[in-house]
N, C-alpha and C positions, 0 to 999 in steps of 0.2 A: 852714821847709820847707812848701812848697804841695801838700796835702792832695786827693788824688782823692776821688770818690765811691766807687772799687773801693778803693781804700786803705783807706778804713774800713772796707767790707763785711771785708777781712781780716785788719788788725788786729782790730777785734774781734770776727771768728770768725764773722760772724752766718750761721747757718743755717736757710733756710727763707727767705731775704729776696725771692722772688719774692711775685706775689701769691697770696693763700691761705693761703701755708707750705704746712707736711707736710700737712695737714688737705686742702686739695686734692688733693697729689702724691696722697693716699690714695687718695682717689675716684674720681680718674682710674684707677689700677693696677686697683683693684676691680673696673675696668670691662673688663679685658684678659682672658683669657685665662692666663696667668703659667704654670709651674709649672719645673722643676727642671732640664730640658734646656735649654733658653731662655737665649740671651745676650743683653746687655744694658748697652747703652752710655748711663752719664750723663754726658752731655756739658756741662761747665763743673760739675763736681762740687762745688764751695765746701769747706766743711767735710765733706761726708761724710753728711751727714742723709739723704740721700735715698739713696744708696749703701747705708750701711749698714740701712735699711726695708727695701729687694731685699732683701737678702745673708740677713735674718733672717728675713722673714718667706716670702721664696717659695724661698731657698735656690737658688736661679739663678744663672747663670755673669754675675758685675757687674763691666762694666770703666771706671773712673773715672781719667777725663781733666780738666787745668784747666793754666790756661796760668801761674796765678801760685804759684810755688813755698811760701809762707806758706802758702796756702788746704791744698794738698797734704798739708803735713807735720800740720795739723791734721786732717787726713780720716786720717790715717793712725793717729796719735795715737787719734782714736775707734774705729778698727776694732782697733788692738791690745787697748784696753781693753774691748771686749769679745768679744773671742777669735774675729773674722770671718774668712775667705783674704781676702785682698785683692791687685787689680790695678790698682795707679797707674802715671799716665803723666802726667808733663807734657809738653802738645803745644796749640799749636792746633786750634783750632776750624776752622779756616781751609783747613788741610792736614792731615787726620787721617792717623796712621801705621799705615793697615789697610788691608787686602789689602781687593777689592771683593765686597759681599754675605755679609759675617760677622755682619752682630748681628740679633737679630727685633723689637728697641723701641729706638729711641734717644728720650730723654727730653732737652729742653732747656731748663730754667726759667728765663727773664728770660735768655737767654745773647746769642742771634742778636741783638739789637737790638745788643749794644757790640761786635760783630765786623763785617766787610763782609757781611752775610747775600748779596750776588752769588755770592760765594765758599762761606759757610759752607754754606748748602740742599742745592748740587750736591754736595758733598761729605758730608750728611748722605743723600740718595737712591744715594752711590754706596757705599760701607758698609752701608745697609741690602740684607739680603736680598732678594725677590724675594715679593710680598705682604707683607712686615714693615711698622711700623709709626713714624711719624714725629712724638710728645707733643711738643707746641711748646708753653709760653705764653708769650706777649708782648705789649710794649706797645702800645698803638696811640694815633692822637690821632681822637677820637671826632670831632671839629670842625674845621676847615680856618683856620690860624694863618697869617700872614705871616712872612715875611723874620726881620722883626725881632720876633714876640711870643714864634717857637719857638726862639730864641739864648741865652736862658739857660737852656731847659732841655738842650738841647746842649753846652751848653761845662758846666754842672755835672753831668750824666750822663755826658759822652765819650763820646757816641754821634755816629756820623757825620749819619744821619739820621732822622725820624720818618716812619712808614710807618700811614696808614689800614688797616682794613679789607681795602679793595678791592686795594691794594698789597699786601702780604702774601699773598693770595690770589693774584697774580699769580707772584711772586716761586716759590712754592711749586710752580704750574700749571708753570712755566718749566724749573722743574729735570727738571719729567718724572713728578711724581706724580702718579697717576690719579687717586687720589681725595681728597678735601679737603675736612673738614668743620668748622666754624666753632661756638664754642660760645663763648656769652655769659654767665659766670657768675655768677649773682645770691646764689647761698645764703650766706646766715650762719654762719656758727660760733661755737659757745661759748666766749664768751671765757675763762670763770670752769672750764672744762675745762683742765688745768694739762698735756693732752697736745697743749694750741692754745699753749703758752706759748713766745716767741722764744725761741729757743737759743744761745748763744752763747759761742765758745771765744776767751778775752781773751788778748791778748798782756800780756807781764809789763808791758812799760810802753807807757801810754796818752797821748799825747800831748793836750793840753785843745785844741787842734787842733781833734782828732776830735769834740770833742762841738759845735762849731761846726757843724763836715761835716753831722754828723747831723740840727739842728736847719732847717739849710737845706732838707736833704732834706726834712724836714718840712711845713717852708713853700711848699716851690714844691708838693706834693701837697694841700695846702691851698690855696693858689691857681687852682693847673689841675685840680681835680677833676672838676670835669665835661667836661674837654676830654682827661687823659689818661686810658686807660680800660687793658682788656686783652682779650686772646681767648686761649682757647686752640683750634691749629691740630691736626686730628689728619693726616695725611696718610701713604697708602697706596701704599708701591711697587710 
């Protein structure tokens, strides 16, 4: 069996696998406003890591979407064990199943890049409220790749395409967001902090597959380092 790079993110559970982990998801939040009335759509939920951060610390109405049914049942798995409400949905990114201008933050970690973002953006501004709020981070390629250097990262991410900067920014302007602000994040985290430590919910059986998958992933961010980067997008309905 030929192994995706989303295959392993949910075989083995991994949460937090955008860039930063929770350790950014933090400091973004921190930066919000939050509190108790407030809904709040994570969109392409994985495991549940950041779902369940809302649920606990701002006690906010958190509604957690993902399109791959594995990722789901393990977000769910964590919020039973430790006694959260929970509202899962499997659905697209693509065609969300909500009425127009219901949530005040949609949060989407590493999501828009492996979806059509044509599709997913307009559909993120049409779910958000009315001045609510739009937490994107994503990839970008910091550097301008041909044809043929951006093909493997393509075919082993399953991503349709790679989006600069300025694209992203466009993509965003397009859907009708007024406002859009771009942040380049530098800071470090402590590694040797065990609340920076990956998380990870294993399926019972691991295919040796997988640790190939992984090692790849590895390599091509070791190779394209300085050419793939990321931003986070905040953008205001």
């Amino acid at each position: 069996m030929e192994y995706t790079y989303l295959d392993c993110l949910s075989l083995f559970g991994v949460g937090g696998a955008h860039p930063g982990g929770l350790q950014l998801t933090k400091h973004l939040l921190a930066q919000e406003n939050i509190d108790e009335n407030m809904s709040i759509l994570d969109a392409g939920c994985g495991t549940g890591q950041t779902s369940a951060f809302l649920a606990e610390k701002y006690r906010c109405h958190v509604t957690s979407i993902d399109f791959n049914k594995m990722m789901l049942n393990k977000a769910k798995k964590r919020f039973t064990s430790l006694n959260l409400p929970s509202n899962f949905i499997q659905a697209s990114v693509e065609s969300l199943p909500f009425n127009d201008e219901i949530f005040d933050i949609i949060l989407s970690e590493s999501v828009t890049s492996f979806t059509n973002p044509s599709l997913t953006i307009p559909e993120f501004k049409r779910v958000l409220k009315r001045n609510g709020t739009l937490i994107a981070i994503e990839m970008v390629l910091e550097k301008p790749l041909s044809e043929q250097e951006v093909k493997p990262i393509i075919n082993f991410y399953g991503v349709s395409q790679l989006f600069n900067e300025a694209k992203w920014y466009h993509l965003f302007e397009r859907a009708g967001f007024k406002q859009i602000t771009i942040e380049n994040f530098g800071q470090q985290f402590d590694e040797t902090n065990v609340q920076n430590a990956a998380d990870f919910s294993l399926s019972e059986t691991i295919d040796e597959q997988l640790i190939e998958v992984l090692e790849e992933h590895e390599q091509l961010l070791n190779i394209y380092k300085d050419i793939l980067g990321f931003r986070i997008f905040k953008c205001y309905a």
